[in-house]
C-alpha positions in Angstrom: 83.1 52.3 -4.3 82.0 49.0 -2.9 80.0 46.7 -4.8 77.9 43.5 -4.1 80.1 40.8 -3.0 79.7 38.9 -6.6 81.4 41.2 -8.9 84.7 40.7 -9.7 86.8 37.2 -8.9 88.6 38.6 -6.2 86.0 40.4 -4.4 84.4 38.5 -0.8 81.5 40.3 0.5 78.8 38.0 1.8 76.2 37.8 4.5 75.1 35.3 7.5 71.1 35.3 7.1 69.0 38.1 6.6 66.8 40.9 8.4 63.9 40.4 6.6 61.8 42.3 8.6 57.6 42.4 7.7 56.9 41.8 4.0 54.8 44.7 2.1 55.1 47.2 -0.5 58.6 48.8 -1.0 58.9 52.1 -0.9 58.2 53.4 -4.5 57.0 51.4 -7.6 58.3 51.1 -10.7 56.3 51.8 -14.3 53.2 50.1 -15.0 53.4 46.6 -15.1 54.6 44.4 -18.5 53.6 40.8 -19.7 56.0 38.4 -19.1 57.6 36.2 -21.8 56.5 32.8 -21.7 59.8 30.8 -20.4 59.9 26.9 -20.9 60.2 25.2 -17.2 62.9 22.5 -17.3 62.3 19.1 -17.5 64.6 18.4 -14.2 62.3 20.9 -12.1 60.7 18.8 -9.0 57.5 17.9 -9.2 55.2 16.8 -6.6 52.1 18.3 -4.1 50.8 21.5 -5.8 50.0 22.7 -2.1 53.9 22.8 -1.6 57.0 23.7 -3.4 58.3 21.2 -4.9 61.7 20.1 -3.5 61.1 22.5 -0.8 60.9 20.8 2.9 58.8 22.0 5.7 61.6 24.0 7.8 61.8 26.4 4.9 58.5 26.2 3.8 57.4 27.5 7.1 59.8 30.3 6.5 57.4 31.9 4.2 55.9 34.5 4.7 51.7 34.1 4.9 50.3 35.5 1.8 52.9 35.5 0.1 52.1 34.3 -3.9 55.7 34.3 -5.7 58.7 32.1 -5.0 61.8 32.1 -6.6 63.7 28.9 -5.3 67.2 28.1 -6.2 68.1 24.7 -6.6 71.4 24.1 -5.7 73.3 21.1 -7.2 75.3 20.6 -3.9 76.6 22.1 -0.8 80.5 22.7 -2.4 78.8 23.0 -5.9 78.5 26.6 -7.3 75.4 25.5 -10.0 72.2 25.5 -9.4 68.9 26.3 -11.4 66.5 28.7 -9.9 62.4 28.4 -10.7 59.8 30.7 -10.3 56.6 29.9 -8.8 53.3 31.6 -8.5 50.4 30.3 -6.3 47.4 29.9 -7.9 44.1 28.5 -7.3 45.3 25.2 -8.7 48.7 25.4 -6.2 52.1 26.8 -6.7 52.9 26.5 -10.6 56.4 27.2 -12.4 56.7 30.1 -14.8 60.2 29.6 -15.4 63.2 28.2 -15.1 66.6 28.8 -16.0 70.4 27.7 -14.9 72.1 29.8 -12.7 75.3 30.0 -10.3 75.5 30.9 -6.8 79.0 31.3 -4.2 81.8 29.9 -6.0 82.4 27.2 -3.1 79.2 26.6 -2.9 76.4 27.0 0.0 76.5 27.2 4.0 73.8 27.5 6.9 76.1 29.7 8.6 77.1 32.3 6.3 80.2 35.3 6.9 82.0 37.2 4.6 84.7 36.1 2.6 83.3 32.6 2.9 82.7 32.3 -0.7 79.6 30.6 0.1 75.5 31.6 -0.8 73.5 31.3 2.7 70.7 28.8 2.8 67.3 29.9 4.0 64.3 32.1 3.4 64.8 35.8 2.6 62.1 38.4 0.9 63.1 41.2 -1.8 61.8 44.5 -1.8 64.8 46.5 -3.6 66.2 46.7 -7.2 68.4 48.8 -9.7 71.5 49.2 -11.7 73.6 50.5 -14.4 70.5 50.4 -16.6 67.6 52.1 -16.7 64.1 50.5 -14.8 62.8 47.9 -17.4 59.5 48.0 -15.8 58.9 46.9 -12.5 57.0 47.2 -9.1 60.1 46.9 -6.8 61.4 50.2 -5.8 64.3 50.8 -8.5 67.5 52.3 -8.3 69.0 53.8 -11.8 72.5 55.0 -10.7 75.3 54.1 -13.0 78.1 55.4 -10.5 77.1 53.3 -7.6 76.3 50.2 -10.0 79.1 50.3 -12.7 82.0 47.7 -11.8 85.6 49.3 -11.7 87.4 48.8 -15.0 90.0 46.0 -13.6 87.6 43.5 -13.3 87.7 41.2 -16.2 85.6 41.4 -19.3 83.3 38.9 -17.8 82.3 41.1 -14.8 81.4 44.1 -16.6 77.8 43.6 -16.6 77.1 41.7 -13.8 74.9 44.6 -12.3 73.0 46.0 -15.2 70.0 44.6 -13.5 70.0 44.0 -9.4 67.8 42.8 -6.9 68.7 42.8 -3.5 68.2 39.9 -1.5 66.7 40.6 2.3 70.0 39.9 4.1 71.7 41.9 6.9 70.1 44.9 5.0 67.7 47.4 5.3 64.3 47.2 3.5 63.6 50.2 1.2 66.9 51.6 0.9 68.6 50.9 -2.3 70.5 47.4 -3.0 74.1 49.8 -2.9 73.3 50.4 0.9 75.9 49.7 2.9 74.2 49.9 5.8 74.8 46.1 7.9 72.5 45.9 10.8 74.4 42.6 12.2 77.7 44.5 11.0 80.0 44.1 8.4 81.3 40.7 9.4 78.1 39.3 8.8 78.9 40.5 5.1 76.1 41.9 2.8 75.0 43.0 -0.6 73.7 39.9 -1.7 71.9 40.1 -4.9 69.9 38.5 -7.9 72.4 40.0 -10.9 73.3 39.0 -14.2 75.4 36.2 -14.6 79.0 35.5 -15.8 79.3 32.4 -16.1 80.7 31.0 -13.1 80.5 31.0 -9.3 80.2 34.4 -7.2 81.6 35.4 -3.7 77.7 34.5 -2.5 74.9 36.2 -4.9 73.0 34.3 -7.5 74.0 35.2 -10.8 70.9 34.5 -13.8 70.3 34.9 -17.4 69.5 38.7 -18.4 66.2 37.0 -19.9 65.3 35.7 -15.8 66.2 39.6 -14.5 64.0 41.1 -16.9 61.1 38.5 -16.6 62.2 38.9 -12.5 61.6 42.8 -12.6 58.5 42.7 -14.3 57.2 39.6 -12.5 58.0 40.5 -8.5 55.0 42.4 -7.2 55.7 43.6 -3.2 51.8 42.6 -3.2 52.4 39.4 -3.5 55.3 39.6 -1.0 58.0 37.7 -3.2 60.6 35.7 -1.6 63.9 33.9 -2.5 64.0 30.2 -0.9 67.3 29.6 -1.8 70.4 26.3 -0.5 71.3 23.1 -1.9 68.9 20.2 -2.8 70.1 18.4 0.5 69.4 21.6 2.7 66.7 22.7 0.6 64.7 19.2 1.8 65.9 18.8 5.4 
């Protein structure tokens, strides 16, 4: 069985930037939609222009998609640093306006613009999400969603810490295909190019190159990500994040 390439300590999966193909609707829907909780934003979010991500400079900020009305950006604390905090935006008719905000960790040895397998390193760019699952069952969301325990469940020598790293996943938009469930192993720019990069829960340190959050951000994630808004990640250090 092969898992995402952040489950256990040892594992070193990856991918070098993404196939994100057209944003729309993935290919099923989950239950009808549930309120969010409320989530404090941090006080060390940026602030700035409502017309633009905050912290956000214009190479990625081109990256996004038109239309597109929720952005999860991950902060990075630095390129060899594996913490970060990630925010969630939504665009309203007063700008883009955080929803939440909570600490997070991404590749263990931190971040890179030119991202392969086994690097230990998150890539920095622009990708969309269309895909989620896991070992439990859908929590309520408008992704397509995958409840399979076997293809989610991590094998029983990975440490305690691992174990529920994927009750809730959401595939990230690299070297994948779009619509097919996060476990596909299907790598259009091959398996060098790594894949099975994921929103999942988080245990407490780095990972081999997902971004690992809070169960309270996955839930408020699955039942916040709408494909018709055409959610993306805009994800890299603070340095790369501005450049």
């Amino acid at each position: 069985m092969a898992l995402g390439g952040c489950g256990g300590p040892e594992s070193g999966d990856g991918a070098k930037n993404g196939v994100p193909g057209t944003p729309g609707r993935a290919a099923g829907t989950g239950p009808a939609e549930r309120p969010s909780p409320a989530v404090p934003v941090a006080a060390s979010v940026p602030v700035g222009d409502p017309a633009t991500l905050p912290g956000v400079g214009e190479r990625l900020h081109t990256g996004i998609p038109p239309g597109s009305g929720q952005v999860l950006v991950v902060y990075g604390e630095g390129r060899d640093s594996a913490d970060s905090t990630v925010v969630l935006y939504v665009l309203g008719d007063d700008g883009w306006r955080p929803v939440g905000s909570w600490p997070a960790h991404n590749g263990r040895n931190g971040w890179t613009t030119d991202h392969y397998a086994g690097d230990g390193r998150s890539p920095v760019g622009v990708f969309t999400v269309s895909d989620a699952g896991g070992v439990l069952p859908d929590p309520g969301t408008r992704l397509s969603y995958t409840h399979d325990r076997a293809a989610y469940v991590p094998p029983p020598y990975w440490s305690a810490a691992y174990q529920h790293d994927f009750d809730y996943v959401i595939a990230i938009d690299y070297n994948r295909l779009r619509g097919a469930p996060p476990h596909d192993a299907t790598r259009p720019w091959g398996a060098g190019r790594g894949g099975k990069i994921w929103l999942h829960l988080d245990h407490g340190s780095g990972t081999s190159a997902c971004i690992g959050l809070p169960e309270e951000a996955m839930n408020v994630l699955l039942r916040t990500f709408d494909p018709d808004r055409y959610p993306v990640v805009v994800m890299g250090d603070r340095a790369d994040l501005l450049a």
